[in-house]
Steps between C-alpha positions, in 0.01 A plus 500: 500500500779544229489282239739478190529314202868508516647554833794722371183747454416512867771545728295740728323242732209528681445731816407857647246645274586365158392141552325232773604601852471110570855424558618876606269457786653244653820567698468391810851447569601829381821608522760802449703469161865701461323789270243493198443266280722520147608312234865482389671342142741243607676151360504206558745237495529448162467885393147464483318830484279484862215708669526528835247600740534630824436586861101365370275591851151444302464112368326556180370245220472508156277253311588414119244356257622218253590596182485167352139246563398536868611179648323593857864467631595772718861555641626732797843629436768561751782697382835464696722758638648314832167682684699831471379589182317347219580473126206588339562422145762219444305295758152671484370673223707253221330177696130651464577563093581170520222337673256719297640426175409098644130606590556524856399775722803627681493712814814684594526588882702789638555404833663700750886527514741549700345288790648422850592167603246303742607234753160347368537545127832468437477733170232742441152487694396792342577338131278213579214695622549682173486179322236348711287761446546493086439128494157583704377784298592299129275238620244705609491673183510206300153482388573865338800489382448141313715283687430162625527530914709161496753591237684748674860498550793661587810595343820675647914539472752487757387682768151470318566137492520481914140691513409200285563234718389713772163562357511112488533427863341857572130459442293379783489800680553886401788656675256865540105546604267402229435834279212398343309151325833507318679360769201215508652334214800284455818610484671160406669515170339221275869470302829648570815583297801607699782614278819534659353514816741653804462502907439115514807410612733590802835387362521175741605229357255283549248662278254554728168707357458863647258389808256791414426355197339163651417269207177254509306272311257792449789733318368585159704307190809683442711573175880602633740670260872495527833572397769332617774800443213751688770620777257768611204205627732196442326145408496411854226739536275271277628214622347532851184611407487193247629273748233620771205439193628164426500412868150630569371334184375814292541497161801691365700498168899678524678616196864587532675666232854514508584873351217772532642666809331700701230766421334348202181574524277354204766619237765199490400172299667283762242551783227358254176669676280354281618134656355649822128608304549154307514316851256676652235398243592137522464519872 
């Protein structure tokens, strides 16, 4: 298994014959991708400097070791990328510096993109076996790789942000055959962050929660981060999902900024991250 101390070290994740064959053994839903995977320089928004990653056909994850005092915290990350592509750095390997540099393990998941659209899963099944298979195998691992088996959460932007809430509702049942004791374990998310978070909402105007993303009382506690001049995943997307948590009674906390746009990532002041870690160790 890789492990870095700084994840800008380590962008080759783990599969094939270079690292554990846990996760690249476990495509059940396999399907064709438009060509090979590459990685393209792009912007965003803003001008931003972006890595982009695509046609990915092998889900691969990479774990990063805290740089600062291990706090046994461990964190999934789910870049976004619309589940076409995925950008790998502004919304990847910049949140696990981040998370390390705050003693917290982070684990950055390459899930397969682009995906089809299911009737079932409105989005990406393949994504969420992806992620339902990470969230298995940290927790497994735990014990190893010094993390406490009920401190770990998840963290992901825009279309990141929707595997968050669906790794919420998402965890009583793997969407593929078990692979191995892995798939024994958990899957449920002990915390969640959703930043910018996109494919919640329709466009009705009633406000009305995507249905595949069925809130409960057993949805883990939830950290949402907006902005309300995002015109990419608009505020409406958080709204939902927030008004679905309140309604179900699970414990959330919703920051909207006013200016960060679209596309952040970790990098602008006014999405305040660290409220989300502060809340999560109050909680």
């Amino acid at each position: 298994m890789c492990r870095s101390g700084r994840a800008n070290e380590c962008l080759a994740a783990v599969a094939g014959t270079c690292a554990s064959p846990d996760l690249a053994g476990s495509r059940p839903d396999a399907q064709p991708v438009p060509g090979a995977e590459y990685v393209t320089n792009t912007l965003t928004p803003k001008g931003k400097p972006l890595v982009w990653v695509c046609n990915v056909s092998q889900p691969t994850m990479t774990v990063y070791s805290p740089r600062a005092k291990n706090t046994g915290v461990a964190m999934v990350v789910f870049p976004g990328g619309g589940y076409n592509a995925l950008a790998m750095d502004l919304e990847g390997t910049e949140i696990c510096d981040w998370l390390t540099s705050k003693g917290i393990t982070a684990v950055l998941l390459k899930y397969r993109v682009p995906t089809p659209r299911r009737e079932a899963y409105g989005a990406s099944q393949m994504a969420l076996e992806d992620a339902q298979r990470t969230l298995g195998l940290v927790r497994f691992h735990a014990a190893g790789w010094q993390i406490d088996p009920h401190k770990i959460g998840v963290i992901g932007f825009s279309a990141g942000g929707h595997m968050v809430a669906a790794m919420s509702t998402h965890f009583d049942k793997r969407l593929y055959p078990p692979v191995d004791a892995a798939d024994q374990e958990s899957c449920r998310p002990d915390f969640a962050i959703a930043c910018y978070p996109g494919h919640l909402w329709g466009g009705d105007e009633d406000l009305n929660l995507n249905p595949n993303v069925p809130v409960t009382t057993n949805t883990p506690p939830t950290f949402l981060l907006q902005a309300e001049d995002d015109h990419v995943d608009g505020v409406e997307q958080s709204l939902v999902y927030y008004i679905g948590l309140k309604k179900a009674g699970s414990p959330w906390r919703c920051i909207c900024m006013r200016r960060a746009g679209m596309g952040s990532g970790c990098g602008h002041r006014g999405f305040r991250l660290r409220d989300g870690l502060s809340w999560r160790r109050r909680g």
